[in-house]
N, C-alpha and C positions, 0 to 999 in steps of 0.2 A: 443479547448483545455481548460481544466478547470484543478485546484488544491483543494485540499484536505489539510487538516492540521490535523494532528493528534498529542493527546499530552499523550503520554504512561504514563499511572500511578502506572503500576507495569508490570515486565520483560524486557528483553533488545528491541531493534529493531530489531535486530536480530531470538529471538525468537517472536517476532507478522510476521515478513515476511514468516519465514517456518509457521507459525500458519494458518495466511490468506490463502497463497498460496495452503496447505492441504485444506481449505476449497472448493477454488475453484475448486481446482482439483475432491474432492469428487461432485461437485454440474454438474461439466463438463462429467464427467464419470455416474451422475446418480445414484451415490450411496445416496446421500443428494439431497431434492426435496428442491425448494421456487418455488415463482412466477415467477423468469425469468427466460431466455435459457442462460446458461454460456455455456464456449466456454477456451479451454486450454491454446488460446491463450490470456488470459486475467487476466493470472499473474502477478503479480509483479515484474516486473526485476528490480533491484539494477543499479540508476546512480552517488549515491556518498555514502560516510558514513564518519563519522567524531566521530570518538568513545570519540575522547577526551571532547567532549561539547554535547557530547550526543544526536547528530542530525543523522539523514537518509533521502534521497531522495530516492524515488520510480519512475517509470513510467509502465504505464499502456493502453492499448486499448481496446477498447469493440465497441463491434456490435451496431448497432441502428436500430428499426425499427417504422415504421410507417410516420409522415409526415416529419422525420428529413431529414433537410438538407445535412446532409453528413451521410454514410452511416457505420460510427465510431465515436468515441468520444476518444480524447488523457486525459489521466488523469495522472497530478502531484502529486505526496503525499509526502508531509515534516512531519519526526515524530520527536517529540522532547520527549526526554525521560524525564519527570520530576521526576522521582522518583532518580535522581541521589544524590550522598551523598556527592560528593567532586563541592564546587562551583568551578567552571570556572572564575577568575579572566579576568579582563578587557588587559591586557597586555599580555593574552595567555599563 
């Protein structure tokens, strides 16, 4: 298991999850090429969101190959939206 931290500098969390998530879709379907083999199951599902402080958690699985250890890799992603406008006070 590894984590990712992401820190949005412009649009919501929301719109980077449907963003990402179309990419992979397009790269698992074939429509978009890179270097690796994507795989559909290696979306983003939503495991918190906290709109008020402008945070998200993600989690993620992906395939592995070659001399790895295990034959997936679990991925955390925290984004923290800093383009927000309103601060977030200490006392919530």
């Amino acid at each position: 298991m590894v984590a990712m931290i992401g820190y949005l500098q412009e649009h919501s969390t929301r719109y980077w999850h449907r963003q990402i998530n179309e990419w992979i879709s397009e790269l698992a379907d074939g429509k978009a090429r890179d270097a690796c083999v994507w795989g559909r199951g290696e979306i983003l599902e939503l495991a918190e969101e906290n709109v008020k402080v402008g945070a998200a958690r993600y989690h993620s699985v992906h395939g592995r190959t070659g001399d790895a250890k295990t034959d997936h890799i679990e991925i955390h992603h925290l984004w923290i939206d800093m383009n927000r406008t309103t601060p977030v006070s200490a006392n919530g």
